[in-house]
N, C-alpha and C positions, 0 to 999 in steps of 0.2 A: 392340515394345511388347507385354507380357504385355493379354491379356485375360480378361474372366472366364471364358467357354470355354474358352478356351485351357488357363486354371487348372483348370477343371473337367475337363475331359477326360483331362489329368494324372492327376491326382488318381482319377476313378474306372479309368483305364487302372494305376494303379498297386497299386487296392482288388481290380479283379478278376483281377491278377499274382499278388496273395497269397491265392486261390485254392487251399487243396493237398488233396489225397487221401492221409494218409500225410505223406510228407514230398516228394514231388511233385505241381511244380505240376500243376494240372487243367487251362487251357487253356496250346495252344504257340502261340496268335498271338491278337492283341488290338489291333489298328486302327482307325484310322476306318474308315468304310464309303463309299469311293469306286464302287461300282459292281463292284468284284471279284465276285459273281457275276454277273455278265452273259457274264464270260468263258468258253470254253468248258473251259476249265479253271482255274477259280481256283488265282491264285501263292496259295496257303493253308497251312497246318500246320494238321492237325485235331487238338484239334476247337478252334475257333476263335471270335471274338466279333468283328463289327464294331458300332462304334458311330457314332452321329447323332443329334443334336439337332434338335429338330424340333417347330415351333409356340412359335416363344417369344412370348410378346407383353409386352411393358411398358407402364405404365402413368406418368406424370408426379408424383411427390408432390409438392417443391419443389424449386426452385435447382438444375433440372437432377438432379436425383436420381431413380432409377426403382424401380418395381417390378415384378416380372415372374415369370410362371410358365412351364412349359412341359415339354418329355415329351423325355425319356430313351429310345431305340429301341436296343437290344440285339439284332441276329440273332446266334445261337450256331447253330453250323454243324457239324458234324459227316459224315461219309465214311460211306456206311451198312456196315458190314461185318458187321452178324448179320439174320439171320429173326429174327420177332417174331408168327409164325403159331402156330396153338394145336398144331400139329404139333412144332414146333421144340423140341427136347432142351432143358429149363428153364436149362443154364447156359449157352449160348449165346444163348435169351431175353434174358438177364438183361443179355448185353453188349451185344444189340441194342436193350434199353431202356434203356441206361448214361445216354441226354441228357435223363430225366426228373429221374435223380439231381445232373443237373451243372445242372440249369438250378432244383433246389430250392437247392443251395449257393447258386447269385446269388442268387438270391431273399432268403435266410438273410443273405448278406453285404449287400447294398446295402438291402432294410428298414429302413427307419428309420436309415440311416446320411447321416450329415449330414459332408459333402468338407472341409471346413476347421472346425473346432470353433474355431480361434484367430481368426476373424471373424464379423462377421455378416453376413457376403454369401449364403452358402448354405442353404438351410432341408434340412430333411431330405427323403431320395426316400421317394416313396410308391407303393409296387408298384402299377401299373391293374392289367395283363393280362399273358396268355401265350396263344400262339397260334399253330397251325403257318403256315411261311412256306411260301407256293405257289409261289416264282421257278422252283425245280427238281426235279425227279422222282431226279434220280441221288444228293441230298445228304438229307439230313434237316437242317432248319434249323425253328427256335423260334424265333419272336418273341416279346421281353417290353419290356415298358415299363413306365417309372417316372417319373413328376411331380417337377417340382422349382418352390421358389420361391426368388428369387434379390433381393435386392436391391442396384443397382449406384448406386454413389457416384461413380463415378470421371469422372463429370462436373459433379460438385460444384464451385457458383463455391466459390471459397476468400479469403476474408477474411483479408483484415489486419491486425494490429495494432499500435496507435501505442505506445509508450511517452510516458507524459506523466507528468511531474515536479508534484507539487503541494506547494509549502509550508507550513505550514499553520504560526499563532501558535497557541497555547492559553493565554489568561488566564485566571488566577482572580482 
């Protein structure tokens, strides 16, 4: 059974596929985020995105219907391979600062991009932050987050309906 996660993560795994610098893509792996850094060598392709949802909470309108917000966690990951010291030959800088430029793209793409236009389940993401990740010293990794509000149906009682025949005279 599809859920709205489910859907949703689809859906933004597919937004930040299409991703490109040129006419290739910008990241080569896009996953949940199971814990792959903790590894001591993450199975990864850089420079890479995991994702996780995180703090949903809903609230009850009626009949089983909900509404809910909650935050979008993006660690983008990247393999450090340039100096980024005031010493450092400025075009080698430039690709050692390349995860500033990759992580303004998400930003650009997912603002105000709302996962399904063809429902009202998903409201649009709202960029909070960015913020370097402390997990590792050998990676350079950015955390970003993004809000979302969600409202889910799919617990909706659902009613039925009778057909009922009504004859009706009309004098004049």
């Amino acid at each position: 059974m599809e859920t709205i996660l489910f859907n949703l993560y689809l859906l933004l795994q597919a937004r930040l596929a299409a991703i490109t610098d040129g006419d290739k893509p910008v990241f080569r792996w896009i996953d949940h985020d199971l814990g792959q850094l903790e590894d001591e060598k993450p199975a990864l392709s850089y420079p890479a995105i995991l994702i996780e949802f995180d703090e949903f909470t809903f609230t009850d309108l009626a009949e089983n219907c909900k509404m809910g917000e909650g935050n979008i966690v993006l660690k983008v990951v990247f393999d450090p391979y340039s100096s980024t010291s005031n010493i450092t030959n400025p075009v080698f800088k430039e690709k050692g600062l390349k995860y500033y430029k990759h992580e303004g793209m998400i930003k650009q793409a997912l603002d105000g991009w709302c996962p399904d236009e063809t429902s009202d389940v998903y409201g649009p993401l709202d960029f909070m932050s960015a913020s370097p990740g402390k997990e590792r010293t050998d990676l350079r990794i950015r955390q970003m987050v993004f809000s979302i509000g969600i409202d889910d149906y799919s617990g909706a009682t659902v009613q039925e309906s009778t057909n009922v025949s009504i004859d009706l005279e009309i004098k004049f």
